[in-house]
C-alpha positions as CSV (number, residue, x, y, z in Angstrom):
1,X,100.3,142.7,110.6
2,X,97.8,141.3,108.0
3,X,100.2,138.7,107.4
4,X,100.5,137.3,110.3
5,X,96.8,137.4,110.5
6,X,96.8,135.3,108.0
7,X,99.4,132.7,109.1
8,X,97.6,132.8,112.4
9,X,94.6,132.4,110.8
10,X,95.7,129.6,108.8
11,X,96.9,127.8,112.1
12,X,93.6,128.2,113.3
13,X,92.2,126.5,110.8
14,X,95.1,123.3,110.4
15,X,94.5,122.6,114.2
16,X,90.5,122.5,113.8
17,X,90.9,120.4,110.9
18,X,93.2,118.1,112.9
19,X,90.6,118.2,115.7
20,X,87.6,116.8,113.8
21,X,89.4,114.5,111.8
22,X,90.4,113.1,115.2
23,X,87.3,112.3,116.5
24,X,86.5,110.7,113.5
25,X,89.6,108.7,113.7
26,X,89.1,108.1,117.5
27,X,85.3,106.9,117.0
28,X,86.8,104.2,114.2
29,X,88.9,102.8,116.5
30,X,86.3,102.6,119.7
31,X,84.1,100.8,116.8
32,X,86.9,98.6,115.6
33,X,87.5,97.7,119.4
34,X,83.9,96.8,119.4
35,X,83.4,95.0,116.8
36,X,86.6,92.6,118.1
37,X,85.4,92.0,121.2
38,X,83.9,88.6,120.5
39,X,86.9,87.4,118.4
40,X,88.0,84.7,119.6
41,X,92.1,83.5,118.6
42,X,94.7,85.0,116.8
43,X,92.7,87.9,114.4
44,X,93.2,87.4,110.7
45,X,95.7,89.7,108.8
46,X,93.3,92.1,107.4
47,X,91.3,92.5,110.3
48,X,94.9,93.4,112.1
49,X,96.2,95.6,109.2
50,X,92.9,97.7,109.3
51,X,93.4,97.9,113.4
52,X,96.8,99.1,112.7
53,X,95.8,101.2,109.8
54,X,92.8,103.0,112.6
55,X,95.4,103.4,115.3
56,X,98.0,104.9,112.6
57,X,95.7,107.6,111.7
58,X,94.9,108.3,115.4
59,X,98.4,108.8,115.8
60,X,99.7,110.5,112.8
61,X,96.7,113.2,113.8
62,X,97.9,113.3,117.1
63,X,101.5,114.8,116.2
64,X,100.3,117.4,114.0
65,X,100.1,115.7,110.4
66,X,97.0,115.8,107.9
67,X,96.2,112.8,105.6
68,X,98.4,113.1,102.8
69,X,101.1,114.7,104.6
70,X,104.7,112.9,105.2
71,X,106.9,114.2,107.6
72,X,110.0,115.0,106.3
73,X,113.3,112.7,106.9
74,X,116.1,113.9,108.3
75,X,119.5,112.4,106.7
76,X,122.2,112.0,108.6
77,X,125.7,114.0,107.3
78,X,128.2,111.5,105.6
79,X,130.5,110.2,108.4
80,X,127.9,110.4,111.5
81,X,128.1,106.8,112.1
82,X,132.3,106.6,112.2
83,X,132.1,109.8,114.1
84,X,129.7,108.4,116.5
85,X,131.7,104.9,116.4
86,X,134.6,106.6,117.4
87,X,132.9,109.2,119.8
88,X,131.6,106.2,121.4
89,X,133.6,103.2,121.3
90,X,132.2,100.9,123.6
91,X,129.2,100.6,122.2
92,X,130.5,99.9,119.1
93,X,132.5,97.6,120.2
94,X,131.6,93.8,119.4
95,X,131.7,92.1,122.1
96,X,130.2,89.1,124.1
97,X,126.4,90.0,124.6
């Protein structure tokens, strides 16, 4: 039982974590929205890269992952894509588009 105290307790603590460092996150992006308000034309690179970077880290929070934390790939078993070909041939077929 102490164990899963301590799992539980751990959760706790992940989620809260993940809640402030969301309203952090969210408050940088409401500020980066503000402070492109007046822009007017295409926005330069960096100012679109660190709006994408903002909305990212909203978003990464949002399902569950910390800064720092990757989630993990999953790889595909040798032969899923003939198996799928063949499993579904017409949409594998090339054709006129």
């Amino acid at each position: 039982m102490d164990d899963a105290q301590k799992v539980l307790d751990a959760a706790v603590a992940r989620r809260t974590k993940i809640a402030e460092l969301l309203v952090v996150a969210r408050a940088a992006v409401e500020e980066d929205r503000r402070n492109n308000l007046g822009i007017l034309g295409a926005p330069k690179k960096s100012r679109k890269t660190r709006t994408a970077a903002l909305s990212a880290a909203v978003v990464r929070l949002e399902s569950g992952l910390l800064p720092g934390e990757h989630r993990e790939v999953q790889v595909k078993p040798p032969g899923f894509l003939a198996a799928s070909a063949r499993a579904n041939a017409q949409h594998h077929a090339q054709g006129e588009h």
